[in-house]
C-alpha positions in Angstrom: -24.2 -7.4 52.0 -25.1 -9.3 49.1 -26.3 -6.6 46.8 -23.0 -4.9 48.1 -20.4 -8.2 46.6 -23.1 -7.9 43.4 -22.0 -3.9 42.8 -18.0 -5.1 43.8 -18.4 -8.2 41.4 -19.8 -5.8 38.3 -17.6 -3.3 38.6 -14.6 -5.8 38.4 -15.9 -6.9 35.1 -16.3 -3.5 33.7 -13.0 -2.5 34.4 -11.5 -5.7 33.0 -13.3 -5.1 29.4 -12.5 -1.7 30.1 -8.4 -2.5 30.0 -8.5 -5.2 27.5 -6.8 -4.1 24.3 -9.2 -3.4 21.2 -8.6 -5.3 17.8 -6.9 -2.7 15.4 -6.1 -5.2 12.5 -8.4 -4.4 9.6 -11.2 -6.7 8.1 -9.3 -8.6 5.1 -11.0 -7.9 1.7 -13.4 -10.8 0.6 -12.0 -13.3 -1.7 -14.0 -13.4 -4.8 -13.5 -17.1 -5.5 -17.2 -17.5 -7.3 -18.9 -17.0 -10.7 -15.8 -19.3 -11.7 -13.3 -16.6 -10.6 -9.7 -17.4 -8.3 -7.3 -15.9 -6.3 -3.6 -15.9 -5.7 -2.1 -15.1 -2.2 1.7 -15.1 -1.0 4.1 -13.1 1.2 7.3 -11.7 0.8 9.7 -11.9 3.5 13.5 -10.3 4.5 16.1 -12.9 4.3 18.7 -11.9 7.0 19.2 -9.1 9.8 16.9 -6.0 9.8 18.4 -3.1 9.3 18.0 -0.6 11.5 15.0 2.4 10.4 17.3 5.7 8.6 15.9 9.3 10.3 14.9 11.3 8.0 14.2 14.8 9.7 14.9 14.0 13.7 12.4 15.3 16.1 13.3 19.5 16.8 15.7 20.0 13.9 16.0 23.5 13.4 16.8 23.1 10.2 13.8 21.2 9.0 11.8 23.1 6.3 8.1 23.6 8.5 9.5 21.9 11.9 6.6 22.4 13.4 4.9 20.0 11.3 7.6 18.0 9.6 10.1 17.8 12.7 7.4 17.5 15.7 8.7 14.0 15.6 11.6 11.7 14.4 10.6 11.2 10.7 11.3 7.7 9.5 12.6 6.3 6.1 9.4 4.0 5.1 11.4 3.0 1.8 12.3 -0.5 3.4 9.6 -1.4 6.3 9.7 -4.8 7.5 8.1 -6.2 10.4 10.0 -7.1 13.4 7.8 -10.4 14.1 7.2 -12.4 10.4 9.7 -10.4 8.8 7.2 -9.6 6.3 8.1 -6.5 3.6 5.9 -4.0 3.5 5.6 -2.0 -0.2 5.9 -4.7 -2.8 3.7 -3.8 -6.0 2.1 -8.2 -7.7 0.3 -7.0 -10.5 -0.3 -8.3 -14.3 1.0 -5.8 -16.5 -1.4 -6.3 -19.5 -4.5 -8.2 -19.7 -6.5 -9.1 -22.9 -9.9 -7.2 -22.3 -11.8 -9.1 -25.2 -10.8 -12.8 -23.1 -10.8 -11.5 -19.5 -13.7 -11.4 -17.7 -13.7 -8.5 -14.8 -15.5 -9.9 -11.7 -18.4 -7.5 -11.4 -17.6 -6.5 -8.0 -14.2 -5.5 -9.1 -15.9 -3.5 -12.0 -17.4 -1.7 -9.7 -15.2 -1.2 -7.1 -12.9 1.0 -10.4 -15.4 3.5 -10.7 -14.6 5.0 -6.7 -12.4 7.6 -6.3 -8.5 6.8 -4.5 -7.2 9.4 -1.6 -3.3 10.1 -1.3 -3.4 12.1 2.0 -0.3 14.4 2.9 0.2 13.8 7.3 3.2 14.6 9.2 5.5 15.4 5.9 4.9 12.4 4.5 2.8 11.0 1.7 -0.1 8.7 2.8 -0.3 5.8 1.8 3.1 5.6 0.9 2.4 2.7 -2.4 -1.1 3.6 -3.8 -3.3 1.2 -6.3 -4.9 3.3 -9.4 -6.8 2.2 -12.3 -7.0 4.3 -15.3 -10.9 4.6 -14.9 -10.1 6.2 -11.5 -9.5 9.8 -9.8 -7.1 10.0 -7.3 -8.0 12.8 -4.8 -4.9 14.6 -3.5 -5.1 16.3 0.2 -3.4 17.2 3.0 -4.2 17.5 7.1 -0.8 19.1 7.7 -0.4 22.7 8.3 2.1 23.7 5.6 1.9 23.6 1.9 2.9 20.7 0.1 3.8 20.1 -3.8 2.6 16.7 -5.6 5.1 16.4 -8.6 4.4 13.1 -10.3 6.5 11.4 -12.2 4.9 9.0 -14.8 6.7 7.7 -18.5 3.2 7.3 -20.4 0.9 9.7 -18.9 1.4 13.5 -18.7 3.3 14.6 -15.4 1.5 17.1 -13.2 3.3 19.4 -10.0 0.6 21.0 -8.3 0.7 22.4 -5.0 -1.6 21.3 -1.5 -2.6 24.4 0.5 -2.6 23.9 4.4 -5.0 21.7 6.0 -7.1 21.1 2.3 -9.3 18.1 3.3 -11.5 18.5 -0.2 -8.4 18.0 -2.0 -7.5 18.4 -6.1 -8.5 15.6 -8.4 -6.6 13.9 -11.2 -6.9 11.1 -13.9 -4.1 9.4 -15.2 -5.9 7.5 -18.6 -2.9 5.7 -19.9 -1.6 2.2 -18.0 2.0 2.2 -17.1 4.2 -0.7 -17.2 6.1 0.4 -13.6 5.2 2.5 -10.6 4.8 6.1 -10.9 7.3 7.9 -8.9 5.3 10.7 -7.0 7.8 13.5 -5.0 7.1 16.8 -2.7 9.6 19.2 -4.1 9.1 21.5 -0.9 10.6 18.3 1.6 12.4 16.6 -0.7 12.5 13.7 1.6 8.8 12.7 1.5 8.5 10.1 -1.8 5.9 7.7 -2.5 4.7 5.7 -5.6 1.5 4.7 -7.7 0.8 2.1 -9.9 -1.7 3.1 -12.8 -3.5 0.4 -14.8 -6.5 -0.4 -17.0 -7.3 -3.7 -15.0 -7.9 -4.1 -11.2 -5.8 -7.1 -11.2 -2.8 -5.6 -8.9 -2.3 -5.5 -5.2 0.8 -4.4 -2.6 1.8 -6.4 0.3 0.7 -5.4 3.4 2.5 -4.9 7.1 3.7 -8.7 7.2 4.2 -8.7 3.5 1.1 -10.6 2.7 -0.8 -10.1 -0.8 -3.8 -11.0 -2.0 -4.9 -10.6 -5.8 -8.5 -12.1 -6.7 -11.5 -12.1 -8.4 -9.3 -13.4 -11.5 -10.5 -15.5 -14.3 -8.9 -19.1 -14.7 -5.8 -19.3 -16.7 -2.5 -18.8 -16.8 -1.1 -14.8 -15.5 2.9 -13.9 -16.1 3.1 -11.5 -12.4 5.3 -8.5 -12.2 6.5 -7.8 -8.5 8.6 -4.4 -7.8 9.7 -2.4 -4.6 11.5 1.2 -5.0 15.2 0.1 -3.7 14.8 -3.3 -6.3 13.5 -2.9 -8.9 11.8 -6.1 -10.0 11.7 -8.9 -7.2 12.4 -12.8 -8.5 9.6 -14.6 -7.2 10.0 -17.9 -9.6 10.9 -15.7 -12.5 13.3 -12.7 -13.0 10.5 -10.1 -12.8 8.0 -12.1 -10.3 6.3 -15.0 -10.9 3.8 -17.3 -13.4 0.7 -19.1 -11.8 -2.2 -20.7 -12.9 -5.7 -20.2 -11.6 -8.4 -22.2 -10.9 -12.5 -21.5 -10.7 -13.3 -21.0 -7.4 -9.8 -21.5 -5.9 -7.5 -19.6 -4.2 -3.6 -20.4 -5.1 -1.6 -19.5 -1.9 2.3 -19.6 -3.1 5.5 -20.1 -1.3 6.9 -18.0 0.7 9.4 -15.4 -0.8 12.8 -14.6 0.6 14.3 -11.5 -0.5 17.9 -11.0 0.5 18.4 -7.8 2.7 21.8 -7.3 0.5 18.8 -6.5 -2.5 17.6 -3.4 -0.6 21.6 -1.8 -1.0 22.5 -2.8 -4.1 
């Protein structure tokens, strides 16, 4: 009997691990607040009503160029994605548009973190991720797990533009370097579903981030002093942040600076 209530008593506690939900929020990148380095956090968040998600190809369009890939679901604008609990604002490029390289120390980590190579992934007839982080000393590595063929028809002011197309299902991908910074995000377009859009920013310095799913940012591993910040999203343009284009802060060694939170105006994202 009482090997019998032992057997009922484990398998109640198996099945209860069983059904509890796993953790799917990613590990948050290490702050590199040593050697004398600091970091800046913030969030941005939607001031006013969420506006309801635009289809872009609804699910069984005939229409749709490749339905059975592109239309095999509804197919959602992620131009403006905010989320419904902090109101956070996915998509918003902090960087520093130019550093002096002779005065600015690179953490070593983040020096060695620029020699990897960056994937932009083509899933579902859209571009993945939709805001991608490239530095100049980088090679972003263009594929696709869709079963159609795509075009990648970039769109930069200071490097040369490339259109190139994906072949079906190419998971070893084509490889680019773009060896010129630019000043704003690089506008990056499928010609072939004209719908799917995303955008990369290209510098010489790893001293850039984009906010995440609540609209949270992080940038660290920067020397102390004083940084000018550019913020940008596709539907604003810049975003005021303390100063027309973003925001000034100061660091300080071995510090993390966490700002105030921003409040964007939805009216910004129809203007």
């Amino acid at each position: 009997m009482n090997s019998l209530r032992s057997c009922l008593l484990i398998l109640v506690a198996v099945s209860l691990v069983s059904a509890a939900p796993k953790a799917e929020k990613p590990a948050a990148a290490p702050l590199l607040n040593d050697a004398g380095h600091g970091s800046v956090s913030g969030q941005f968040l939607l001031d006013g009503a969420i506006p309801a998600p635009k289809i872009l190809i609804k699910k069984g369009d005939p229409a749709a160029k490749d339905g059975t890939v592109c239309a095999a679901v509804d197919l959602l604008d992620d131009s403006l994605v905010v989320d419904p609990k902090t109101k956070g604002i996915r998509h918003i490029f902090v960087y520093i548009r130019k550093i002096d390289k002779a005065k600015t120390k690179i953490h070593p980590k983040l020096a060695t973190a620029a020699k990897t190579d960056v994937v932009f992934d083509q899933k579902g007839c859209r571009f993945t991720p939709h805001t991608l982080l490239l530095q100049t000393g980088q090679s972003v590595v263009v594929k696709s797990a869709d079963n159609c063929a795509h075009n990648t028809h970039t769109y930069p002011i200071r490097n040369k533009a490339d259109n190139f197309i994906i072949n079906a299902n190419n998971r070893t991908g084509l490889k680019f370097k773009y060896p010129v910074a630019e000043f704003l995000p690089t506008t990056v377009k499928c010609d072939i579903h004209p719908w799917m859009r995303g955008y990369w920013l290209i510098l010489d310095h790893p001293y850039m981030a984009v906010t995440n799913a609540q609209g949270q940012f992080t940038v660290t591993g920067l020397p102390p002093g004083k940084y000018e910040f550019r913020c940008w999203h596709e539907l604003v343009g810049y975003v005021a942040a303390g100063s027309k284009r973003g925001f000034t802060v100061t660091i300080k060694a071995n510090q993390t600076t966490k700002l105030p939170a921003v409040k964007v105006p939805v009216a910004k994202f129809s203007e």
